[in-house]
TORNU-276106 format. One record per residue (C-alpha): x, y, z; residue in one letter. Coordinates in Angstrom, 1 decimal, decimal comma, always signed. Layout:
TORNU-276106
       c1       c2       c3   residuo
        X        Y        Z         A
...
END
This chain:
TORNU-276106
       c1       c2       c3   residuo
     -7,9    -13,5    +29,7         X
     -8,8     -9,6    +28,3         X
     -4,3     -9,6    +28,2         X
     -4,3    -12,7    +26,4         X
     -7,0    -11,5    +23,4         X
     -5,4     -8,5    +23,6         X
     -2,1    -10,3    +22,1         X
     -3,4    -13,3    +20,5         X
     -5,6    -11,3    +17,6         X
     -3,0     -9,3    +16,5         X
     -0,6    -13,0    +16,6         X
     -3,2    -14,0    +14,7         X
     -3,3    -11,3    +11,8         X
     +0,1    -12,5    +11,7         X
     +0,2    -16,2    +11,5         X
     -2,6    -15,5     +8,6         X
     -0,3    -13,1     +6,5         X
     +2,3    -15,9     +6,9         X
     +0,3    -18,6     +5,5         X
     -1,0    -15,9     +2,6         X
     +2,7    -16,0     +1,8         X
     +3,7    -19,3     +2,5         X
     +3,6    -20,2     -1,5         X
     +5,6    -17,2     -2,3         X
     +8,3    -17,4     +0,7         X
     +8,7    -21,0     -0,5         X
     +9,1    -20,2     -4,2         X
    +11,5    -17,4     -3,4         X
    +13,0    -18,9     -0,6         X
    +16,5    -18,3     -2,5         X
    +16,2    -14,2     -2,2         X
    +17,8    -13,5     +1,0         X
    +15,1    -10,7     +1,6         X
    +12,0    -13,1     +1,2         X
    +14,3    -15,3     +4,1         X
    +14,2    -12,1     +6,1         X
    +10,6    -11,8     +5,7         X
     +9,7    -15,2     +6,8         X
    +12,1    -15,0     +9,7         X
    +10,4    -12,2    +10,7         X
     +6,8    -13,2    +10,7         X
     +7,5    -16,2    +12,3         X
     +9,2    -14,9    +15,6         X
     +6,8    -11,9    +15,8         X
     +4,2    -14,7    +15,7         X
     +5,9    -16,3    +18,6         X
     +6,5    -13,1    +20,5         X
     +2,4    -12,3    +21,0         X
     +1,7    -15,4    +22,0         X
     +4,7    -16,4    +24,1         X
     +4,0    -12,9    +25,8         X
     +0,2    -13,6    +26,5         X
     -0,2    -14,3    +30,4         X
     -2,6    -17,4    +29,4         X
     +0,9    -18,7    +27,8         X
     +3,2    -17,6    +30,4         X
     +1,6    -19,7    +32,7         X
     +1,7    -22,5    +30,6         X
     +5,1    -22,5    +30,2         X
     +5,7    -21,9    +33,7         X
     +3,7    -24,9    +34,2         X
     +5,4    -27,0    +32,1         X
     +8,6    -26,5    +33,0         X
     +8,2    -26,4    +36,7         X
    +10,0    -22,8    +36,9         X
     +8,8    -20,3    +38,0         X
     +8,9    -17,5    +35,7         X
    +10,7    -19,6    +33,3         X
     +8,9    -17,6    +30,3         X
    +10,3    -14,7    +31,0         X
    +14,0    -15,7    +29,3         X
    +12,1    -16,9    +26,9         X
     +9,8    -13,9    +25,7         X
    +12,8    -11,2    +26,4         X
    +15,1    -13,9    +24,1         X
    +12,3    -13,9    +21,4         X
    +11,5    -10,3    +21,6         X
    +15,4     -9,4    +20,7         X
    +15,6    -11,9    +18,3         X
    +12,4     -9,6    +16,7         X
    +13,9     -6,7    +17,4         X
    +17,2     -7,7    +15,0         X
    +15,2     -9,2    +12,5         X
    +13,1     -6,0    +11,7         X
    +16,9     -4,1    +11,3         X
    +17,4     -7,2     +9,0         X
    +15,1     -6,4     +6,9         X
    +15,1     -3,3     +6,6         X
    +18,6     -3,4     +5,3         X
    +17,5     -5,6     +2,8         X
    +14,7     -2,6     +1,4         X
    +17,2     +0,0     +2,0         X
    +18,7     -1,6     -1,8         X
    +22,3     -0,5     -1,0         X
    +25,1     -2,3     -1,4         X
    +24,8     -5,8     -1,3         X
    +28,0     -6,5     +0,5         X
    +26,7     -4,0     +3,0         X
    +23,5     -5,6     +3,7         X
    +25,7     -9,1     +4,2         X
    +27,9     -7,4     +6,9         X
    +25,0     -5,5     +8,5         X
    +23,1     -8,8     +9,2         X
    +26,2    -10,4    +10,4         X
    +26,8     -7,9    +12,8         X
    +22,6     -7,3    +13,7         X
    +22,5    -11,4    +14,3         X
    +25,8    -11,8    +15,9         X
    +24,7     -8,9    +18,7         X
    +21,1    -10,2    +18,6         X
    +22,6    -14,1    +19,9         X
    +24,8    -12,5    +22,4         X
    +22,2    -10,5    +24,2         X
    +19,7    -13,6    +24,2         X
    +22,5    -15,7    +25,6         X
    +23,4    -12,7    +28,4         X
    +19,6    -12,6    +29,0         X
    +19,2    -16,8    +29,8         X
    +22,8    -16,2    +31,8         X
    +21,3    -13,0    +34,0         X
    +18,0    -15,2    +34,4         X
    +19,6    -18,6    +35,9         X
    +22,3    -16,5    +37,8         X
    +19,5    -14,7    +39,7         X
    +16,4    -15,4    +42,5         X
    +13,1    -15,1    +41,0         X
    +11,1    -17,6    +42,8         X
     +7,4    -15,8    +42,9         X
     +6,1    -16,1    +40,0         X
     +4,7    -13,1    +38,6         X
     +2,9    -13,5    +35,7         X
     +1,8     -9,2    +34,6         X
     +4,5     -7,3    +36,1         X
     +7,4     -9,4    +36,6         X
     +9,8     -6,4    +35,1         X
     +8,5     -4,1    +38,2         X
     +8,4     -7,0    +40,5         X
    +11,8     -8,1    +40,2         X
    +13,3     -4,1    +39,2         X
    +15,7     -4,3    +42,2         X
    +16,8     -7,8    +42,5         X
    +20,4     -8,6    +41,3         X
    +20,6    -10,1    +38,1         X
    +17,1    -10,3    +37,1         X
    +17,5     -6,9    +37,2         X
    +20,2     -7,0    +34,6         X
    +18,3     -9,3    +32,3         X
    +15,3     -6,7    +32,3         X
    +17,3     -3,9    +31,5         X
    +19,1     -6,3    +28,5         X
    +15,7     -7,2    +26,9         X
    +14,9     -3,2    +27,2         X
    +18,1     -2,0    +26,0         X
    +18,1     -3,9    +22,9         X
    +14,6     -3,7    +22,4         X
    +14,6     +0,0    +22,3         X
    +17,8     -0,2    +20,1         X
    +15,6     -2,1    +17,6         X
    +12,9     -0,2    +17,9         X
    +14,5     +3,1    +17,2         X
    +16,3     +2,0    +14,3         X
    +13,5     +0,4    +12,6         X
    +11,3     +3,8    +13,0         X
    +14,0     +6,1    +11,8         X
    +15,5     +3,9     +9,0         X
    +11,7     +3,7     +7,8         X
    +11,1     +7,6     +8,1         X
    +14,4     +7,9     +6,0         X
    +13,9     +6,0     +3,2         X
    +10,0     +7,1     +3,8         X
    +11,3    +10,6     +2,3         X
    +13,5     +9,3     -0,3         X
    +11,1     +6,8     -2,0         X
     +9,3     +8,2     -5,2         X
     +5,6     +8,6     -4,8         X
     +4,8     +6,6     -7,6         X
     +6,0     +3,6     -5,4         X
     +3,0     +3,8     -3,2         X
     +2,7     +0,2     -1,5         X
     +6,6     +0,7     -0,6         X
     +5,4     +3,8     +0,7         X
     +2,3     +2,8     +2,9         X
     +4,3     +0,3     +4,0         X
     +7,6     +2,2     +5,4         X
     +4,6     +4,6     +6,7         X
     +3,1     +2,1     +8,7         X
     +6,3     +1,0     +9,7         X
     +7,4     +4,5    +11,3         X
     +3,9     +4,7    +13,4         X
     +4,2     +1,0    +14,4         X
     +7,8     +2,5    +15,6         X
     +6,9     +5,5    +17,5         X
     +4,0     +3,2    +19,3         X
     +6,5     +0,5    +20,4         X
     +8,7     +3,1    +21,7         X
     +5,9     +4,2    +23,6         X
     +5,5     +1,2    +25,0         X
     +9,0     +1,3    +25,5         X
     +8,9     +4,4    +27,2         X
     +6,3     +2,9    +29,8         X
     +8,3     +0,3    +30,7         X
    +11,1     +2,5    +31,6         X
     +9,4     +4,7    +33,3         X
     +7,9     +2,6    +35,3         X
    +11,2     +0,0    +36,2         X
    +12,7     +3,7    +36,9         X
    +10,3     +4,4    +39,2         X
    +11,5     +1,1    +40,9         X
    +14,6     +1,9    +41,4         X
    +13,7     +5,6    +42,7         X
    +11,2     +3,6    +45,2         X
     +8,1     +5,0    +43,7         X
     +5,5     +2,9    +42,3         X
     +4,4     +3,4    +38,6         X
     +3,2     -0,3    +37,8         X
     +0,0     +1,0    +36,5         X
     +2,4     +2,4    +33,1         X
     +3,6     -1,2    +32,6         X
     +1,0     -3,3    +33,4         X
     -2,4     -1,3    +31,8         X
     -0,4     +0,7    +29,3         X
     +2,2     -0,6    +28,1         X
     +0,0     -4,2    +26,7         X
     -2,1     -2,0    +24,4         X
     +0,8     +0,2    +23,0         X
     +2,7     -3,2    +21,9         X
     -0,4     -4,9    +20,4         X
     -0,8     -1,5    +18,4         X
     +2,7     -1,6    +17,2         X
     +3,0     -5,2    +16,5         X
     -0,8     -5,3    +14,2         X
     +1,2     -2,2    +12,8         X
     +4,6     -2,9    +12,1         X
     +3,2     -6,5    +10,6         X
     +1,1     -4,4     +8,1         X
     +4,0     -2,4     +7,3         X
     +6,2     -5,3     +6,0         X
     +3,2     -7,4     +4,6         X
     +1,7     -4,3     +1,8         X
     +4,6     -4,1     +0,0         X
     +4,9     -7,7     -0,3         X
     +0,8     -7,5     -1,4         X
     +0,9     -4,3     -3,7         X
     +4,2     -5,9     -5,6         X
     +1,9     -8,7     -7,0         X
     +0,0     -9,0    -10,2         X
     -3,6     -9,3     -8,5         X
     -3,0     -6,1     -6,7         X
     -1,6     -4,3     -9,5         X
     -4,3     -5,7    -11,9         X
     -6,5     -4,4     -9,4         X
     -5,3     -0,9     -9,0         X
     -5,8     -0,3    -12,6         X
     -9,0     -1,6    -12,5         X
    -10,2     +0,7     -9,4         X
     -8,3     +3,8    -11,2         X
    -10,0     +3,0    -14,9         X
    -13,8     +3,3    -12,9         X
    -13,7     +7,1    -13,3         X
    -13,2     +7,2    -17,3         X
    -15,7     +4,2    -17,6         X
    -18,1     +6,0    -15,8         X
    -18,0     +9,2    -17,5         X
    -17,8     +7,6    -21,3         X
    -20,7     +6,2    -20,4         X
    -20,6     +2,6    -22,0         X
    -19,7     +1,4    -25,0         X
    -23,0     +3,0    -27,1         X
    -24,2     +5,8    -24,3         X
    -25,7     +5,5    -20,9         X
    -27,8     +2,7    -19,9         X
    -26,3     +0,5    -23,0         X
    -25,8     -3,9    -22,4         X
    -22,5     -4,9    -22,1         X
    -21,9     -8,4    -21,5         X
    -22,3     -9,2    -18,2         X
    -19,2    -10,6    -15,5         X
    -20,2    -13,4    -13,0         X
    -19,4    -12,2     -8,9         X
    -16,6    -15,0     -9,1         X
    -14,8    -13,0    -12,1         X
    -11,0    -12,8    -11,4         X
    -10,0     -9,5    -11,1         X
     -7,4    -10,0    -14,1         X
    -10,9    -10,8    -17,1         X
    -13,0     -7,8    -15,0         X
    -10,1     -5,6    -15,7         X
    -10,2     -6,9    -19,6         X
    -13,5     -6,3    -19,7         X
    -13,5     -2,9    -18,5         X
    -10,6     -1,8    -21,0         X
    -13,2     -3,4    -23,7         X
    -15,8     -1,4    -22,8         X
    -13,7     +2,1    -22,4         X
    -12,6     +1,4    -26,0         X
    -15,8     +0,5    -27,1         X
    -17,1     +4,1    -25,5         X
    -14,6     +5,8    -27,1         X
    -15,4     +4,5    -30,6         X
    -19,0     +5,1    -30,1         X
    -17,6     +8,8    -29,0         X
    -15,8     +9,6    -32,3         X
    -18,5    +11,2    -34,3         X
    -19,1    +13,8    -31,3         X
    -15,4    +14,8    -31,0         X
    -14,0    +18,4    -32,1         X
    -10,7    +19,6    -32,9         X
    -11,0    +22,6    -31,7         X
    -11,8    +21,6    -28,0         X
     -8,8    +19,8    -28,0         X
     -7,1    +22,5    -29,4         X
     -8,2    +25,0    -26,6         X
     -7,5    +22,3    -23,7         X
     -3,8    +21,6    -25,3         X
     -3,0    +25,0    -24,4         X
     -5,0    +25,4    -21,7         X
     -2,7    +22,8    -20,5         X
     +0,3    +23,7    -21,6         X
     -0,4    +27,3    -20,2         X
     -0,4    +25,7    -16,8         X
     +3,3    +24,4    -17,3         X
     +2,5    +20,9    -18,0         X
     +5,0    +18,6    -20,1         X
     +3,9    +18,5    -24,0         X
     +3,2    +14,6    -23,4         X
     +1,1    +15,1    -20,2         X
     -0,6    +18,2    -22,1         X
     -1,5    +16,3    -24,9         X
     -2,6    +13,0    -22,5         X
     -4,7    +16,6    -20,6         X
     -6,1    +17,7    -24,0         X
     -7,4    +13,8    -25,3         X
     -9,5    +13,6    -22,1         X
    -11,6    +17,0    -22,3         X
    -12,5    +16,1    -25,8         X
    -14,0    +13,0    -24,5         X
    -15,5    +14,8    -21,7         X
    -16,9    +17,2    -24,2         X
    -18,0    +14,5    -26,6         X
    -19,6    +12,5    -23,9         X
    -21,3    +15,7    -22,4         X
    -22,4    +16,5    -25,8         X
    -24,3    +13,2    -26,6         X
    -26,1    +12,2    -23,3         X
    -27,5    +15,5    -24,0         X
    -28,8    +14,9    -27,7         X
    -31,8    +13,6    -28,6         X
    -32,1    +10,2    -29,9         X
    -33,3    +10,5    -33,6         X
    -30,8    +14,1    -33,4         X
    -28,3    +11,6    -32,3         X
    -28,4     +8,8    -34,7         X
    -28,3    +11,4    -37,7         X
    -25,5    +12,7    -36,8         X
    -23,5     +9,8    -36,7         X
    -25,2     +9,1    -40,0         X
    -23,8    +12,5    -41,3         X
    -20,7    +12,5    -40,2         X
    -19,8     +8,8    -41,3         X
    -21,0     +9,9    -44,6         X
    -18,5    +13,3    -44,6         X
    -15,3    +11,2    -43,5         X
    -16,4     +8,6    -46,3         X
    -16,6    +11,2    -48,9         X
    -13,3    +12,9    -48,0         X
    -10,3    +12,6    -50,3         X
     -8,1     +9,6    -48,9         X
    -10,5     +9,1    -45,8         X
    -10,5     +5,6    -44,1         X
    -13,1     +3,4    -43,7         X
    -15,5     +4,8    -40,8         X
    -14,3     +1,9    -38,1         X
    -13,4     +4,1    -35,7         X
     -9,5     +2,9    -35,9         X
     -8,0     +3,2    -39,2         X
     -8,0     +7,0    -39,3         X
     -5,4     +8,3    -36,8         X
     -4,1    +12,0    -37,2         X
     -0,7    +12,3    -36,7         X
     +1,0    +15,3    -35,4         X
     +1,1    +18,4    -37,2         X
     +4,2    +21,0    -37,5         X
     +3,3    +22,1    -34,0         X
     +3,1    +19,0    -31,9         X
     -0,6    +19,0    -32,3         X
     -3,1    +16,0    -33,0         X
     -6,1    +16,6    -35,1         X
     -8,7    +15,2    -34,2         X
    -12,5    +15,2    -35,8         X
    -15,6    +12,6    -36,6         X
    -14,5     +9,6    -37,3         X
    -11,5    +10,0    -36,1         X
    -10,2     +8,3    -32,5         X
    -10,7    +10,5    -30,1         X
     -7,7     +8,6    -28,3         X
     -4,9     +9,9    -30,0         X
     -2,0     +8,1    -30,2         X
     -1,4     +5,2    -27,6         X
     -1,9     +7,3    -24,7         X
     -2,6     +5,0    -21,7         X
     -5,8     +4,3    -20,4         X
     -5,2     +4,6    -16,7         X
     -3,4     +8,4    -17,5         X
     -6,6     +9,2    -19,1         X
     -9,1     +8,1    -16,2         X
     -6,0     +9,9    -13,8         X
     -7,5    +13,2    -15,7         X
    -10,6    +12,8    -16,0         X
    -10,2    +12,8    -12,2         X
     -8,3    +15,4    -11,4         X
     -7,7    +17,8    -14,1         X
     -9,6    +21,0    -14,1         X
     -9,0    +21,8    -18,1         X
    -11,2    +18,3    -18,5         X
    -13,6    +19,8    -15,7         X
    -14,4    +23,2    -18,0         X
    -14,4    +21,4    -21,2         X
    -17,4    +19,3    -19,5         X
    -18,7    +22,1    -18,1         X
    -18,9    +23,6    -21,5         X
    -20,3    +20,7    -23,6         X
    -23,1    +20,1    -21,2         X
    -24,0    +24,3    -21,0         X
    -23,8    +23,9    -25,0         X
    -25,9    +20,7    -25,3         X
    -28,4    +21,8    -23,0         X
    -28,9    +24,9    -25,2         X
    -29,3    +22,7    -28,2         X
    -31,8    +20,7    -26,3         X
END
C-alpha cells in the first residue's frame, strides 16, 4: 500500500490542477496548445494510478490476465512521454507549420511503439504474475523482454528531450517572463529525476541480462524517483498556465507594491485609519486599495519633499550607469524615502506647521496651483531633470508604481538617501 500512496498523491495533485483548469481548457479548447495541455494531464493522471500495485492488481483481476496491466501502463507511459514533446513544441513559439509536423511525427511514433508494446506482450509467456518487478522478472524471457526494452526506449527518448528542450529555451527566455521560467525550471529537474529513474531501471534489467541481481534499483528506487518527477514535471507545465492569469498577475503587483506601502507609511503617517478590507476581499479591490493608499501617502508626503535630494540621487544614479528613465524612476523614490524618513521623525505640532507653511508658500507663488497635491507637476528642465518641491508630487511624471516599490527594495541610492533623512531628522529632534 506504502507503493500505491506513494503514486496516488502525486495523481492526485494532478487530477486537482486538471479540474482548476477544466473552465479554461474548455473555453480555449480551440488553441491547439491548451489541447496539448489537457491531453497531457489527463494520461499523466492515468499513468500514476494505472502504475500503483493496488491498481495493477485490479486490472489483473479484472481481466483474468495475468500481468495484463503491464501493456497497459508501458502503452500509457509512452503515450506521456510524446505528449510532454507535444507540448513543448507548442511553448517553443516557432513555426507554426513546424509544431504541426513535429506532432505528427511525435504521435505517429508514439502509436507505433504502444501497438509494438501490446504485440511483444501477447506474443510472449508471462504467466506469474508479478506485480513490483515484473521488468526484472521477465528481463530474459523472449518477447516480454522486447516489450520492456520498448517502453524504456521510448521513455527515455521522451524524457531526454523534454529536459533538454526545457533547459534550452530555459536560457533563452527573458527574465522578466518569470512563471515561463519557473516553469521550464521545474520542467528540467522533473527531467533529470525521471532519467534517474530511468537510469535505475536499466541498470537493474542490465544486470539481468549480465546474471546479476540489482532488483533493489528498480523496485525501492526507482518508485520514488518517478513520483518526484511526475509532482515535478506537472508543476512545471501547470505555473505558466497559473502565472499567465489576471488573479496571479493582480497578485504579483500587489505582493511587490507591500515594500513602498510600508515605507510611505499610510496615507497621513504611521499608524493612520485607512478603510478597512474584509478577509474575503478579492485580490483584484485589495490591490485597488493598496494603490489608494500609496497615492494617498504620497500626497500626504509632498510638503516634506526636496529638490535637491532628488537632484543628488539623479546622479547618484546615473553615475552608476543606469538609463535616464530608470535614473529618474531611482531618483523619485529616495525623495520619498527621504520625505518619509523626515516626517516620522518630526514632532507633531513641528509637523502640522510645516505643512501649514509650506501650503501657504506654494499659494503665494506667482502662477502656483492650488495646494491639492496634483495640479502642480514640474516638467523637465533643459537637462532632463524634474523639479520637485512642497506642494509639488513627489511622483514625478507617471512613473509606475510597482518600479517604484522595485527601488525602494533594492536600490542602494534610495537606501543613503534614507539613511540620511533619518541622521538629519533625528538631529532636528
Amino acid at each position: 500500500m506504502d507503493s500505491g500512496i506513494l503514486l496516488y498523491a502525486p495523481g492526485a495533485l494532478l487530477t486537482l490542477a486538471l479540474l482548476v483548469k477544466a473552465p479554461a481548457l474548455r473555453r480555449d479548447w480551440h488553441r491547439p496548445m491548451m489541447r496539448a495541455v489537457c491531453v497531457l494531464l489527463v494520461v499523466g493522471c492515468l499513468v500514476l494510478f494505472l502504475a500503483a500495485p493496488p491498481t495493477i492488481v485490479a486490472v489483473n483481476r479484472l481481466t483474468g490476465i495475468p500481468n495484463c496491466a503491464a501493456p497497459l501502463v508501458y502503452g500509457v507511459l509512452t503515450a506521456f512521454s510524446g505528449s510532454c514533446i507535444v507540448l513543448v513544441l507548442h511553448w517553443s513559439g516557432t513555426d507554426p507549420a513546424v509544431i504541426r509536423r513535429g506532432t505528427r511525427w511525435t504521435v505517429s511514433a508514439t502509436a507505433a511503439v504502444t501497438v509494438l508494446i501490446v504485440a511483444a506482450f501477447a506474443a510472449g509467456d508471462a504467466g506469474v504474475e508479478r506485480v513490483r518487478d515484473l521488468d526484472t522478472y521477465y528481463a530474459n524471457t523472449p518477447y516480454v523482454r522486447e516489450m520492456i526494452v520498448l517502453y524504456l526506449l521510448a521513455h527515455s527518448a521522451g524524457s531526454a528531450t523534454l529536459t533538454v528542450l526545457s533547459w534550452k529555451w530555459l536560457r533563452r527566455v527573458r527574465p522578466a517572463m518569470r512563471s515561463l521560467r519557473g516553469g521550464l525550471a521545474l520542467l528540467a529537474l522533473g527531467g533529470l529525476l525521471d532519467l534517474g529513474y530511468l537510469a535505475a531501471k536499466w541498470a537493474a534489467v542490465g544486470a539481468r541480462w549480465a546474471g546479476r541481481d540489482w532488483d533493489a534499483l528498480s523496485t525501492d528506487l526507482a518508485p520514488p524517483l518517478a513520483s518526484g518527477a511526475a509532482v515535478l514535471v506537472g508543476a512545471g507545465f501547470l505555473v505558466p498556465l497559473v502565472g499567465a492569469s489576471s488573479a496571479w498577475r493582480e497578485y504579483s503587483q500587489y505582493r511587490a507594491l507591500r515594500p513602498l506601502c510600508r515605507a510611505l507609511g499610510g496615507p497621513a503617517g504611521p499608524g493612520a485609519a485607512t478603510v478597512p478590507l474584509k478577509w474575503w476581499s478579492p485580490v483584484g479591490i485589495r490591490l485597488i486599495h493598496r494603490e489608494s493608499v500609496i497615492n494617498d501617502a504620497i500626497l500626504a508626503l509632498t510638503p516634506h519633499c526636496e529638490a535637491h535630494v532628488r537632484a543628488r540621487a539623479l546622479d547618484a544614479a546615473l553615475a552608476q550607469g543606469l538609463a535616464p528613465a530608470d535614473a529618474a524612476t531611482v531618483a523619485d523614490a529616495a525623495m520619498l524615502a527621504a520625505a518619509a524618513a523626515r516626517r516620522r521623525g518630526t514632532p507633531p505640532g513641528r509637523d502640522t506647521e510645516r505643512v501649514a507653511t509650506a501650503a501657504a508658500r506654494d499659494t503665494n507663488r506667482p502662477g502656483a496651483a492650488p495646494p491639492t497635491g496634483r495640479g502642480d507637476e514640474a516638467g523637465p528642465g533643459a537637462d532632463g531633470r524634474q523639479e520637485a518641491g512642497p506642494g509639488v508630487e513627489a511622483r514625478l511624471g507617471s512613473r509606475p508604481l510597482g518600479a517604484l516599490a522595485a527601488e525602494f527594495r533594492r536600490s542602494p541610492v534610495v537606501a543613503a538617501a534614507r539613511r540620511e533623512a533619518s541622521g538629519t531628522a533625528d538631529a532636528a529632534t
